[in-house]
N, C-alpha and C positions, 0 to 999 in steps of 0.2 A: 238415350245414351247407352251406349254396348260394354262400357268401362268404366267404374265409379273406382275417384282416387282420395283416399284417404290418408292423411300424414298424422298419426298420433306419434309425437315424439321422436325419437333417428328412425322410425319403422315407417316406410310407405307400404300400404297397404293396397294391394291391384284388386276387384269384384269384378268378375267375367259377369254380369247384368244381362243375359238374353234366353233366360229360363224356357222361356216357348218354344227355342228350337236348341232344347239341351245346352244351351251355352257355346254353341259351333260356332267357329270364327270366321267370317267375309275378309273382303280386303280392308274394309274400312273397320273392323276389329283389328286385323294386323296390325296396319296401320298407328293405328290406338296404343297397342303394345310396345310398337318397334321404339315410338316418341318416347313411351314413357320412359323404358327401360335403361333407353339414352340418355335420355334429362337424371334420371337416380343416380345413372355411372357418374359424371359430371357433377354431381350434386355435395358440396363436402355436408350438409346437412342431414341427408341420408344415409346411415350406416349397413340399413339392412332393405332389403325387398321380398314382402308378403304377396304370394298370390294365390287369390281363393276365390269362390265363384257362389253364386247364388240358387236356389230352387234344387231338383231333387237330384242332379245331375254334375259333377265337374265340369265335363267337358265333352263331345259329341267327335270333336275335331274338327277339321274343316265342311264347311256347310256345303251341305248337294249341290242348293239351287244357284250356289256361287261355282263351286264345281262344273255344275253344266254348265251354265251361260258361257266359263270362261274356256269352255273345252270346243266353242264353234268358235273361238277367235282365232283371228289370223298367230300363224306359227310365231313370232314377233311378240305377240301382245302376251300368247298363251307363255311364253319363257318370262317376258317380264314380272308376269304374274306373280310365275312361280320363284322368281330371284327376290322378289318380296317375302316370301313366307320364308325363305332361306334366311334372308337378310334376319328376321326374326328371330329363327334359330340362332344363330352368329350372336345378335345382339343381347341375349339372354344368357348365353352360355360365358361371352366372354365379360359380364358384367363385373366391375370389381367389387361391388357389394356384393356381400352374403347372397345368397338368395332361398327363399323358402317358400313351398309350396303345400298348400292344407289342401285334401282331398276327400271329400265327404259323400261322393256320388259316383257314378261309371265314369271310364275316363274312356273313349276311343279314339283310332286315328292320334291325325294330330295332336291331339292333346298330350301321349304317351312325351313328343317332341318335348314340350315345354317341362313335363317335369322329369328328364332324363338332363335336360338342360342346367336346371337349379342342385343348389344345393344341396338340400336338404327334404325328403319329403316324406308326407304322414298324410295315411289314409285310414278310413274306418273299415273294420271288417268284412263290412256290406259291400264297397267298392267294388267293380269288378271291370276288367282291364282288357283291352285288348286291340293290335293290330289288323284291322278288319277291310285297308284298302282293297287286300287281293279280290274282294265277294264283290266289288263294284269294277273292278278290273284295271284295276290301279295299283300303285306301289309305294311302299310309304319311303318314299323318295330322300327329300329335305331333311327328315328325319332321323334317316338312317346311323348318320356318322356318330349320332348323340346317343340313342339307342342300343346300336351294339358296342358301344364303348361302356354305356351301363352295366348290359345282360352278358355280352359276350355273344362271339358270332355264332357260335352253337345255339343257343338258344333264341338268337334271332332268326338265324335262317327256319326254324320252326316253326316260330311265331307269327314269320312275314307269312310263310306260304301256307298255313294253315288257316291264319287267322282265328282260331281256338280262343274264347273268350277265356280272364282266368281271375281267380283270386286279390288279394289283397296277400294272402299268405304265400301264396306265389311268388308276388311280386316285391315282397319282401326277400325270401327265397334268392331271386331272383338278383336282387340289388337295384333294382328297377326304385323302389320306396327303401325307405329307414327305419320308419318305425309305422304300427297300428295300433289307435288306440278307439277305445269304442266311441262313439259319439258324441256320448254325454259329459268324456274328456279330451275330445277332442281340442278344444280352445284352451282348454288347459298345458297337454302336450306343446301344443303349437307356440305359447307363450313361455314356458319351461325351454324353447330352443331360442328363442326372441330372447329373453333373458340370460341365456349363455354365450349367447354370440356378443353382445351389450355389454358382456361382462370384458371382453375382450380388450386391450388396446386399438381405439381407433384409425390406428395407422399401421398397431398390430396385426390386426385383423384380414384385410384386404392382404397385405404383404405375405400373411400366412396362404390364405387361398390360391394366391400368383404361384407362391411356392411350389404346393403342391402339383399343378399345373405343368409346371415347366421341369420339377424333377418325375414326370411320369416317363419311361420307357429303362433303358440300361442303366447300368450306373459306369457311368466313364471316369476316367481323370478330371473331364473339364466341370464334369458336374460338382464331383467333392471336391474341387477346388471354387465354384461356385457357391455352395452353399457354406463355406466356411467366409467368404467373402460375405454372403450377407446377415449372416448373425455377426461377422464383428462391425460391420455398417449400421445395423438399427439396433445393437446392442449398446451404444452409447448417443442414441439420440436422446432428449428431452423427455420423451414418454417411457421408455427403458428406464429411464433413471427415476423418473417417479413412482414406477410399479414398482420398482427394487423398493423404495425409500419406502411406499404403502407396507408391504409385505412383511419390511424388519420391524417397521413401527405397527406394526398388527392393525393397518387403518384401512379404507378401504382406498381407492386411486383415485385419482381427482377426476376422470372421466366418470365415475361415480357417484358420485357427490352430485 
């Protein structure tokens, strides 16, 4: 198995499981992923999505030997392939759960994708990062829209064509990550964001992250009249009114409890 899933509590937790080839993903890992990440969106029991990976590595990115094979396929198969790994992209990005990414190892390639995707991420200072299609003669294609939306095109176009391995502090730097914490608190960090996001209203939450989403670019008329439309919509639903009520009575919220 290439993906161990774990449900402790509203937390699904994802393990990238393929240590011997750095944790690099095939189609049949995408695959893995793309279900998963679908089943959490759709899932009202799932609040949040963990993803973390096993052995001394993050992530490698997309695997060579899956790479080659699928680079003699007919032009047909070779697009399908790759609207797969897209699809991936797509479905991680637009997930309405949280999502969070623990990083404890190198991340190349591909992998950069997945956590420029999520919400939230945290690496150890040993990590080290980097866009390294161009040295096989490639382009980090599917990627890309997630990435420089992260880093910004300045520092993408550097990174694609250089391929320059980097930091954790970088990538911090960068906005690429959020926070670094050493190893030894790493699961600690990671839980301190688990526990903040939890803290949240359940319907708050998700609505918050859409938010953000959707007022990214100008600020227009239709937008401020949009968001005054939806603080006075979930400002008197059922959980609004209970967080008020926790708050004044100094208790904590019944998603709490």
């Amino acid at each position: 198995m290439s993906l161990r899933i774990e449900t402790k509590g509203a937390v699904m937790a994802l393990t990238l499981d393929r240590p011997d080839v750095m944790n690099a993903f095939d189609d049949h890992l995408v695959a893995e992923l793309t279900r998963t990440y679908a089943f959490a969106a759709e899932n009202p029991a799932v609040r949040v999505v963990l993803l973390r990976a096993d052995g001394a590595a993050f992530s490698a990115g997309a695997d060579l030997a899956w790479m080659r094979r699928i680079s003699d396929a007919s032009p047909e198969d070779n697009l399908a392939d790759a609207r797969q790994l897209a699809e991936l992209m797509r479905v991680v990005d637009a997930c309405p759960k949280p999502t969070v990414v623990r990083i404890q190892g190198a991340a190349f390639g591909g992998a950069l994708g997945l956590i420029a995707c999520s919400d939230v991420a945290v690496a150890v200072p040993q990590a080290r990062f980097a866009l390294s299609e161009v040295r096989l003669g490639l382009i980090p294609a599917v990627i890309s829209p997630y990435v420089v939306r992260a880093i910004g095109v300045r520092a993408a176009r550097r990174l694609f064509t250089t391929a320059q391995h980097f930091s954790a502090e970088e990538a911090l730097r960068l906005g690429l990550i959020h926070e670094v914490a050493a190893i030894e608190e790493l699961d600690l960090a990671v839980d301190r964001i688990l526990s903040a996001i939890l803290a949240g209203g359940p319907q708050a939450v998700p609505a918050a992250k859409k938010l953000a989403c959707d007022m990214d670019g100008p600020i227009t008329a239709e937008r401020v009249e949009e968001s005054a439309r939806r603080i006075a919509a979930i400002r008197s639903s059922p959980e609004a009114r209970e967080g008020l009520d926790a708050f004044f009575a100094k208790r904590k919220p019944g998603w709490m409890s």
